[in-house]
mmCIF file as Biopython writes it, N, C-alpha, C and O atoms, coordinates in Angstrom:
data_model
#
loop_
_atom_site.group_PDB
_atom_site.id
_atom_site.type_symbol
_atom_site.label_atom_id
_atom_site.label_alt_id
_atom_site.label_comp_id
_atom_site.label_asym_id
_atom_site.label_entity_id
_atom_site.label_seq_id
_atom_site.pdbx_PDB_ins_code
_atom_site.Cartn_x
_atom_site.Cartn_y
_atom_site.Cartn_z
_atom_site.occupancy
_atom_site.B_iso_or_equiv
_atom_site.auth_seq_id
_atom_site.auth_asym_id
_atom_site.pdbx_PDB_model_num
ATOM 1   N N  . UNK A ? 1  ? 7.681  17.507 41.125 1.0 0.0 1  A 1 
ATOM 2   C CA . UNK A ? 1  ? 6.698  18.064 42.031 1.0 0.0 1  A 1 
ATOM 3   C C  . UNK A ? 1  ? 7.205  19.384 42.588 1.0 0.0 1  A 1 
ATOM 4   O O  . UNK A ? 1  ? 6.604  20.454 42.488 1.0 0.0 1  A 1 
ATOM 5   N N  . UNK A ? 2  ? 8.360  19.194 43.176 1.0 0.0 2  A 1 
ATOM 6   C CA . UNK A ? 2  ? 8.629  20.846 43.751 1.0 0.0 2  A 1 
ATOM 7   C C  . UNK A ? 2  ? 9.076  21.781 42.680 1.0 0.0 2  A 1 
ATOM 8   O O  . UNK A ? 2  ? 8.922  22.983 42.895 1.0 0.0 2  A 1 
ATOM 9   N N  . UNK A ? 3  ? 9.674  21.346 41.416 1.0 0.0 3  A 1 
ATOM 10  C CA . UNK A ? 3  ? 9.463  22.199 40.310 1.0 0.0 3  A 1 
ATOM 11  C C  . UNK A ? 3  ? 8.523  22.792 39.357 1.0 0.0 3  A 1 
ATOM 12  O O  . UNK A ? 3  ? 8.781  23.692 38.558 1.0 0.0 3  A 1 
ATOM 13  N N  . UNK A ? 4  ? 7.424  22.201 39.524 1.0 0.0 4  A 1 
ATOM 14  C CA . UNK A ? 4  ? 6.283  22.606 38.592 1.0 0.0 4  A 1 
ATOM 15  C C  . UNK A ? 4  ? 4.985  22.210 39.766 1.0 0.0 4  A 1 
ATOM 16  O O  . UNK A ? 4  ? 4.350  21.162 39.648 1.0 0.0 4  A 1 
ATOM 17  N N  . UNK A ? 5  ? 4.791  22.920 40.568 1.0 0.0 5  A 1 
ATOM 18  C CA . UNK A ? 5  ? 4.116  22.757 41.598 1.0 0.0 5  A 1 
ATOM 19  C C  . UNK A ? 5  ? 2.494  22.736 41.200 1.0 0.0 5  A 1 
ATOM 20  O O  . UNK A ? 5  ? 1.643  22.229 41.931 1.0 0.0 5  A 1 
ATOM 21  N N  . UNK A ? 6  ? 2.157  23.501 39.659 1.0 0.0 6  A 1 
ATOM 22  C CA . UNK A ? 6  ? 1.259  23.563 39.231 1.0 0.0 6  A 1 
ATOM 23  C C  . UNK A ? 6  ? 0.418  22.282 38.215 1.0 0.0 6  A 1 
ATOM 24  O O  . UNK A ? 6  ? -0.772 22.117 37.948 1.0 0.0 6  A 1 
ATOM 25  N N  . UNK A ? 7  ? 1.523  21.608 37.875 1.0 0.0 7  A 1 
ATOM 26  C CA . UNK A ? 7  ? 0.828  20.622 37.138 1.0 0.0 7  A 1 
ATOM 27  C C  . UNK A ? 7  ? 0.744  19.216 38.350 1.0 0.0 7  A 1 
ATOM 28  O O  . UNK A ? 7  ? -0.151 18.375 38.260 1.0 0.0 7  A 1 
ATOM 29  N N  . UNK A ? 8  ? 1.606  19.170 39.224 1.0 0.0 8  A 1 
ATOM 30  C CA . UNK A ? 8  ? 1.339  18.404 40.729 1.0 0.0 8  A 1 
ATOM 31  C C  . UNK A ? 8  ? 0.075  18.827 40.881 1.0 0.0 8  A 1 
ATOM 32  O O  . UNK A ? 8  ? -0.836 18.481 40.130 1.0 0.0 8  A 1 
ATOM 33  N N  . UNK A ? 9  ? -0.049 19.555 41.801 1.0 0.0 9  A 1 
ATOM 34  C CA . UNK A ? 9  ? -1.803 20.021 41.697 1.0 0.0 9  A 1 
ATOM 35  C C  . UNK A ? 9  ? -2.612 19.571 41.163 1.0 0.0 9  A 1 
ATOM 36  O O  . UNK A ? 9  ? -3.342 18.745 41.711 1.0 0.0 9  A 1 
ATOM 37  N N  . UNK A ? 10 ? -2.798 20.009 39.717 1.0 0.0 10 A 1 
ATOM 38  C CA . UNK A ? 10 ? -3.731 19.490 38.793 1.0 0.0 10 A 1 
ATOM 39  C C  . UNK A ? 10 ? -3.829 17.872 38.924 1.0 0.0 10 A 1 
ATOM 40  O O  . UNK A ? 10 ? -4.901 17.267 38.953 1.0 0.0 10 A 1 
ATOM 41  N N  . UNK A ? 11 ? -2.630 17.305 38.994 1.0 0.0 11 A 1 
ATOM 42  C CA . UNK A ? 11 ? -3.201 15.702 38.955 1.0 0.0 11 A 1 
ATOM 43  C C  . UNK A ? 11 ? -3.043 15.146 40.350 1.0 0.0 11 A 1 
ATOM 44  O O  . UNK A ? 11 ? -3.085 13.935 40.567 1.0 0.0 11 A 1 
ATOM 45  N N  . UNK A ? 12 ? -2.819 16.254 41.497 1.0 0.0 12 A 1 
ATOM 46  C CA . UNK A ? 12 ? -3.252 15.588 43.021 1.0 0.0 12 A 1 
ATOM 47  C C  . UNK A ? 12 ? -1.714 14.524 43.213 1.0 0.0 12 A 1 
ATOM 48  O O  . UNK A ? 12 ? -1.708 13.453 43.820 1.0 0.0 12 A 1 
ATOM 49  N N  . UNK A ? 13 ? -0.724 15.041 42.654 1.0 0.0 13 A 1 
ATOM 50  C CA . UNK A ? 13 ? 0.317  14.115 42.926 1.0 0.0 13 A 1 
ATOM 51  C C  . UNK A ? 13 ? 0.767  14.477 44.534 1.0 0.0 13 A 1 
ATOM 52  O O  . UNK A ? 13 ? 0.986  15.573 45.050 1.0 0.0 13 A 1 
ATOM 53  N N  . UNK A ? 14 ? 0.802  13.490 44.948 1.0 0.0 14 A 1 
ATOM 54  C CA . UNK A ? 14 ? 1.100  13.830 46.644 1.0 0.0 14 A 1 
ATOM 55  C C  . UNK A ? 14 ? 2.493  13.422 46.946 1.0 0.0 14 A 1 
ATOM 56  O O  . UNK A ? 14 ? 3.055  14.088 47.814 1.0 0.0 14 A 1 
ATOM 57  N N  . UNK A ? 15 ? 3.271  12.290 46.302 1.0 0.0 15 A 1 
ATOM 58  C CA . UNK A ? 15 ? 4.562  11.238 46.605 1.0 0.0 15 A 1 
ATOM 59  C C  . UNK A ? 15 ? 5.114  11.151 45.363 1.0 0.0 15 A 1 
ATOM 60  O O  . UNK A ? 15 ? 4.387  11.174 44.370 1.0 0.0 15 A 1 
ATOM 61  N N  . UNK A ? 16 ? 6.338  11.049 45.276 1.0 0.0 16 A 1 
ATOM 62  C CA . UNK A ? 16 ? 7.401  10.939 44.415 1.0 0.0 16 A 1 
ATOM 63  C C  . UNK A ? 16 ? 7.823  9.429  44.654 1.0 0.0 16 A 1 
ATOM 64  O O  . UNK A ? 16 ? 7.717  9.032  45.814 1.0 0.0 16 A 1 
ATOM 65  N N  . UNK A ? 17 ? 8.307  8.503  43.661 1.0 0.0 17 A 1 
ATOM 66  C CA . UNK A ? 17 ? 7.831  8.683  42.248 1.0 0.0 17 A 1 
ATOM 67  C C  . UNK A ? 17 ? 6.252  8.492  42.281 1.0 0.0 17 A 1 
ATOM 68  O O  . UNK A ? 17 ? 5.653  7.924  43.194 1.0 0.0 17 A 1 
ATOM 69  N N  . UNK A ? 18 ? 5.583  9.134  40.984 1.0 0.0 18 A 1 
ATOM 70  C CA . UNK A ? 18 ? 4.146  8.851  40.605 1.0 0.0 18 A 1 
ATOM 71  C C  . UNK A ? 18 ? 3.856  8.443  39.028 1.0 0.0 18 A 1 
ATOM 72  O O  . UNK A ? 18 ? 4.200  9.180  38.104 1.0 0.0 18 A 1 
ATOM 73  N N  . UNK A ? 19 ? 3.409  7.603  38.900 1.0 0.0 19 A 1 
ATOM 74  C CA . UNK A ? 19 ? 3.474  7.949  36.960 1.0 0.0 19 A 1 
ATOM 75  C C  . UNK A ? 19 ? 2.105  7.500  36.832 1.0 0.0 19 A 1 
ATOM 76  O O  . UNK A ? 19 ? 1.501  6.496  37.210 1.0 0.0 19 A 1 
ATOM 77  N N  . UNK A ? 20 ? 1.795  8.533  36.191 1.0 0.0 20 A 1 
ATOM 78  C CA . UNK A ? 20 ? 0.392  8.928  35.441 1.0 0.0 20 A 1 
ATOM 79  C C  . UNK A ? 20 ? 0.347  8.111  34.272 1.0 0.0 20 A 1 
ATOM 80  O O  . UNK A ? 20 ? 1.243  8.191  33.432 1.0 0.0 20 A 1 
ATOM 81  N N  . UNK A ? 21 ? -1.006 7.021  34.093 1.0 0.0 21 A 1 
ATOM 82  C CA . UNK A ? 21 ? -0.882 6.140  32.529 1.0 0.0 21 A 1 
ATOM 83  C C  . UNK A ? 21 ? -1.921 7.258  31.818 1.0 0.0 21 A 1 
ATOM 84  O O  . UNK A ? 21 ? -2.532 8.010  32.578 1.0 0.0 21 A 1 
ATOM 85  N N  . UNK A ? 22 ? -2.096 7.357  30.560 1.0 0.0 22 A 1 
ATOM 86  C CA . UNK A ? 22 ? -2.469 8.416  30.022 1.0 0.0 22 A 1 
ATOM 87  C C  . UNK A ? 22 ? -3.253 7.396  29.026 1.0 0.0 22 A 1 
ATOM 88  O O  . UNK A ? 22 ? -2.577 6.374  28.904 1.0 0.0 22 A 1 
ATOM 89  N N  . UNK A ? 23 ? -4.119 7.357  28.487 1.0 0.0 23 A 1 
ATOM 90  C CA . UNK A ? 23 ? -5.265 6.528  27.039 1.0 0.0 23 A 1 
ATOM 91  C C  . UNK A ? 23 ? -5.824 7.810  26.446 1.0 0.0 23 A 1 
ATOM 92  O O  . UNK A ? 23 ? -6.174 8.753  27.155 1.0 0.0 23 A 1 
ATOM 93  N N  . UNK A ? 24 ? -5.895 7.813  25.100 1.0 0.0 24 A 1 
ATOM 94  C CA . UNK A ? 24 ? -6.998 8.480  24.581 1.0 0.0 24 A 1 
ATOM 95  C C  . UNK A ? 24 ? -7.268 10.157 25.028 1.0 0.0 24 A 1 
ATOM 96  O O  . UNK A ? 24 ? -8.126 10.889 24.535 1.0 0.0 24 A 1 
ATOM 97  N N  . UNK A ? 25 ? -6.441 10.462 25.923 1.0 0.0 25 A 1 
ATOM 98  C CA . UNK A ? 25 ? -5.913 11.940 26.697 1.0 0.0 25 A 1 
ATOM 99  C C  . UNK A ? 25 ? -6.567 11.992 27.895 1.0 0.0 25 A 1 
ATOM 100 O O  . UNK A ? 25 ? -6.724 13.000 28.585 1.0 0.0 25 A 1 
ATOM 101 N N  . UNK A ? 26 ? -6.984 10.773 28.148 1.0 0.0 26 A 1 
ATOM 102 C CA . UNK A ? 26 ? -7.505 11.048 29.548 1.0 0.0 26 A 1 
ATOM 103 C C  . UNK A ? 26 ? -6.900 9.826  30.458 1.0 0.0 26 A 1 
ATOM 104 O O  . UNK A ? 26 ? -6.691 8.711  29.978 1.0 0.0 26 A 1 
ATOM 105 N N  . UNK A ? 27 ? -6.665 10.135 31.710 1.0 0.0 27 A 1 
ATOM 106 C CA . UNK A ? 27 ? -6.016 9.241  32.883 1.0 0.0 27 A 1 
ATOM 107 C C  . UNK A ? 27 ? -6.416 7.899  33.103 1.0 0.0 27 A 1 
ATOM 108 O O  . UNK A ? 27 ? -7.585 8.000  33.473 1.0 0.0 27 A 1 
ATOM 109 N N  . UNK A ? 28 ? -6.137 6.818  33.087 1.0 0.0 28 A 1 
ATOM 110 C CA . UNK A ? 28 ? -6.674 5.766  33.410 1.0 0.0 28 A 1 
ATOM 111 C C  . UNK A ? 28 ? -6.192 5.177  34.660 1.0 0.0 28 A 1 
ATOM 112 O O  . UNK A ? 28 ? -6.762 4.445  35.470 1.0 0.0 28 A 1 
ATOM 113 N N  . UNK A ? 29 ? -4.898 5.711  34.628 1.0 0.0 29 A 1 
ATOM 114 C CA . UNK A ? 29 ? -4.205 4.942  35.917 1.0 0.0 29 A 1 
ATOM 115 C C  . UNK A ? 29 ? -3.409 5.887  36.665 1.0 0.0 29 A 1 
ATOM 116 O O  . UNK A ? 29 ? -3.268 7.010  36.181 1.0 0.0 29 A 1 
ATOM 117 N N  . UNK A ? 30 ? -2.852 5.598  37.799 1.0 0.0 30 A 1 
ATOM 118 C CA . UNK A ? 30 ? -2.000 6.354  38.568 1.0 0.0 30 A 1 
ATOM 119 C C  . UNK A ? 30 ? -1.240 5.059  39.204 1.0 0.0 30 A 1 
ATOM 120 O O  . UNK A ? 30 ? -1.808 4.216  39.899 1.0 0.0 30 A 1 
ATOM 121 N N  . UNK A ? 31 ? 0.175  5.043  38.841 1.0 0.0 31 A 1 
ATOM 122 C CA . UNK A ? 31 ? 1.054  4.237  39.741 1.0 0.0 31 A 1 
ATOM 123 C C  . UNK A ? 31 ? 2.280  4.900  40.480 1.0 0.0 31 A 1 
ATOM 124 O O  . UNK A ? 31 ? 3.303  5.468  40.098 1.0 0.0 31 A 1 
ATOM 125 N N  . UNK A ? 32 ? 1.598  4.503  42.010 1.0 0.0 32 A 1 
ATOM 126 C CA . UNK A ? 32 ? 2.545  5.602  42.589 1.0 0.0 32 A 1 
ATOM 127 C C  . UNK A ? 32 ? 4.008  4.338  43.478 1.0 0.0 32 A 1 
ATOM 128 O O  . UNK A ? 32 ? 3.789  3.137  43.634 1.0 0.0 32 A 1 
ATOM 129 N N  . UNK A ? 33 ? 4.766  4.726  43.722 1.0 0.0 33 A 1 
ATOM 130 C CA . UNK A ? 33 ? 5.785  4.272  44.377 1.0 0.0 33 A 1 
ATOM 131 C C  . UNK A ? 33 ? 6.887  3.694  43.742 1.0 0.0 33 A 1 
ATOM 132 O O  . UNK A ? 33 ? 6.753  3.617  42.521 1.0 0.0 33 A 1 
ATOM 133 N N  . UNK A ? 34 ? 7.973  3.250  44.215 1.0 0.0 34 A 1 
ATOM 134 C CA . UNK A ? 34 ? 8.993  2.545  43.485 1.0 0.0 34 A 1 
ATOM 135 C C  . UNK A ? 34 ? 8.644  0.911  43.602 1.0 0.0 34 A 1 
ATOM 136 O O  . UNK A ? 34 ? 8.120  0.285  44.522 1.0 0.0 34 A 1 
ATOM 137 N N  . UNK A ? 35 ? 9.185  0.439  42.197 1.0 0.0 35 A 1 
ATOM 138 C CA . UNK A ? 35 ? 8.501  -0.804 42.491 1.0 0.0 35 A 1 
ATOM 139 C C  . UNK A ? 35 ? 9.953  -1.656 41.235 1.0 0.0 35 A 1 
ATOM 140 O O  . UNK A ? 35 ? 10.677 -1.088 40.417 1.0 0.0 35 A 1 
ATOM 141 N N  . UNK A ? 36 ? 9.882  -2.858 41.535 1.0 0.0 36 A 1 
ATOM 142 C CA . UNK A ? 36 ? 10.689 -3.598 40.498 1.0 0.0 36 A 1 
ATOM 143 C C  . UNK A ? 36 ? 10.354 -3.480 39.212 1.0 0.0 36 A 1 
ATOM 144 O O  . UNK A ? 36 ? 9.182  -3.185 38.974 1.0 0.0 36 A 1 
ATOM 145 N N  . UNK A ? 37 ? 11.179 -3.655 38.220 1.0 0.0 37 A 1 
ATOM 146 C CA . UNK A ? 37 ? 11.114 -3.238 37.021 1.0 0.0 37 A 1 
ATOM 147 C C  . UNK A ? 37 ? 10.031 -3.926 36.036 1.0 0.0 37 A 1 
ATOM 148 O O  . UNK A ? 37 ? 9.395  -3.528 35.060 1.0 0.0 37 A 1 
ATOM 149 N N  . UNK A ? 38 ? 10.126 -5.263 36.816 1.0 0.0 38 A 1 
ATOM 150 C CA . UNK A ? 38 ? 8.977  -6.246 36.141 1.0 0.0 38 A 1 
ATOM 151 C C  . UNK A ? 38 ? 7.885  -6.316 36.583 1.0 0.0 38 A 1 
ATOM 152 O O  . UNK A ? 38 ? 6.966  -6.818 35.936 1.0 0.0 38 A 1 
ATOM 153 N N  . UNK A ? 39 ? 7.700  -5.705 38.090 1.0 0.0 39 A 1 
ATOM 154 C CA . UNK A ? 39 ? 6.439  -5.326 37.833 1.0 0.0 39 A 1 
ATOM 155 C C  . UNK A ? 39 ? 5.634  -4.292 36.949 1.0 0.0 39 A 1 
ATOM 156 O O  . UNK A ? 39 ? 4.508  -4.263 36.451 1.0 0.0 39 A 1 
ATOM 157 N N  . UNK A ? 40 ? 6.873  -3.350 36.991 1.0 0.0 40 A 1 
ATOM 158 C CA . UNK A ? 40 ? 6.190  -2.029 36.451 1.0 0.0 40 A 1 
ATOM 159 C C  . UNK A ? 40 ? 6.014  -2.388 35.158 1.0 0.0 40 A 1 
ATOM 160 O O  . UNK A ? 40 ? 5.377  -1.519 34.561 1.0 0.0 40 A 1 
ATOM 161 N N  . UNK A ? 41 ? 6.314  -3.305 34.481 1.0 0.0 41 A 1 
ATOM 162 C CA . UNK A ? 41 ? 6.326  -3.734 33.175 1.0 0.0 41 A 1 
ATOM 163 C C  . UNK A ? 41 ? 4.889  -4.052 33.128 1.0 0.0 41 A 1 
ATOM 164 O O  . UNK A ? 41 ? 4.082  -3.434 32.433 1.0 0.0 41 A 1 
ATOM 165 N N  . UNK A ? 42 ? 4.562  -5.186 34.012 1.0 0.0 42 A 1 
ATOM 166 C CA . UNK A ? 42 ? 3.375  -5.692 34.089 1.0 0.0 42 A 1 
ATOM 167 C C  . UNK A ? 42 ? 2.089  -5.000 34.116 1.0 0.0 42 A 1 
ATOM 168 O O  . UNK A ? 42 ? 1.082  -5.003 33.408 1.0 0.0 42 A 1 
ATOM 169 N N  . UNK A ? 43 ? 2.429  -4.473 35.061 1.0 0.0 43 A 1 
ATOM 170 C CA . UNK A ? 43 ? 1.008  -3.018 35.113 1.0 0.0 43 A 1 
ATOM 171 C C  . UNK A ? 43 ? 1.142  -2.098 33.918 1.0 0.0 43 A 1 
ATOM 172 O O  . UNK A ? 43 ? 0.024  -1.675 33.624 1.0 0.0 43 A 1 
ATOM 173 N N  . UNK A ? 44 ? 1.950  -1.696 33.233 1.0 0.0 44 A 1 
ATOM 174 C CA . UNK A ? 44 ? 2.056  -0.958 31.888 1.0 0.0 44 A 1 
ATOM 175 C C  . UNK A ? 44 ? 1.047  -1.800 30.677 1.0 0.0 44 A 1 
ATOM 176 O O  . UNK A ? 44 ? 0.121  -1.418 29.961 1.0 0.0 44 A 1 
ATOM 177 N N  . UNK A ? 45 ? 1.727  -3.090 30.860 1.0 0.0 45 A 1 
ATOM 178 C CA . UNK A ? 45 ? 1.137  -4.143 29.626 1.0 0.0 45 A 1 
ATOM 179 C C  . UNK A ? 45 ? -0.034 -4.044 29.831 1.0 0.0 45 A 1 
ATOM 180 O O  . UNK A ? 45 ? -0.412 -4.010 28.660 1.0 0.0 45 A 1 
ATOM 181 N N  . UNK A ? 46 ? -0.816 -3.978 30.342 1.0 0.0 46 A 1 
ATOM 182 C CA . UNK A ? 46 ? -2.689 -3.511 30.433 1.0 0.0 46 A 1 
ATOM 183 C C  . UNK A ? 46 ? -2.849 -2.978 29.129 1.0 0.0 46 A 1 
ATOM 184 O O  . UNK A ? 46 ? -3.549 -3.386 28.202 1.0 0.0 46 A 1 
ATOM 185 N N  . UNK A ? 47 ? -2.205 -2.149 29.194 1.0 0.0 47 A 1 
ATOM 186 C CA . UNK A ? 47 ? -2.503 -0.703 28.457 1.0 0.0 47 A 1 
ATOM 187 C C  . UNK A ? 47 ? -1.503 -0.741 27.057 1.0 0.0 47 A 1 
ATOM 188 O O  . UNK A ? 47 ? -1.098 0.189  26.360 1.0 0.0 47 A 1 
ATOM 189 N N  . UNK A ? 48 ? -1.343 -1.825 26.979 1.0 0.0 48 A 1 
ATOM 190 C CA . UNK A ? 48 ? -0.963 -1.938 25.216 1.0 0.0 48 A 1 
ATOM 191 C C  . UNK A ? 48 ? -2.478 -1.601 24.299 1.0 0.0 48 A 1 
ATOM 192 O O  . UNK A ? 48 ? -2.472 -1.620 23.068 1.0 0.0 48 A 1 
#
């Protein structure tokens, strides 16, 4: 975010960490915060 202040912008990233899920080239998801590993697993697996 404070290095590329321009692509922050574009996707409205406000908080660190953020990770953008991406389908088909367009956004489906936004998961923002730190979270355990298995969750983050979990919310990924959607999107197999």
């Amino acid at each position: 975010v404070d290095e590329n202040r321009e692509i922050a912008s574009r996707f409205r990233i406000m908080s660190i960490p953020t990770l953008l899920v991406f389908k088909d080239g367009k956004k489906v998801d936004a998961i923002i915060g730190a979270m355990p590993e298995k969750v983050l697993e979990e919310k990924l697996n959607v999107y197999k």
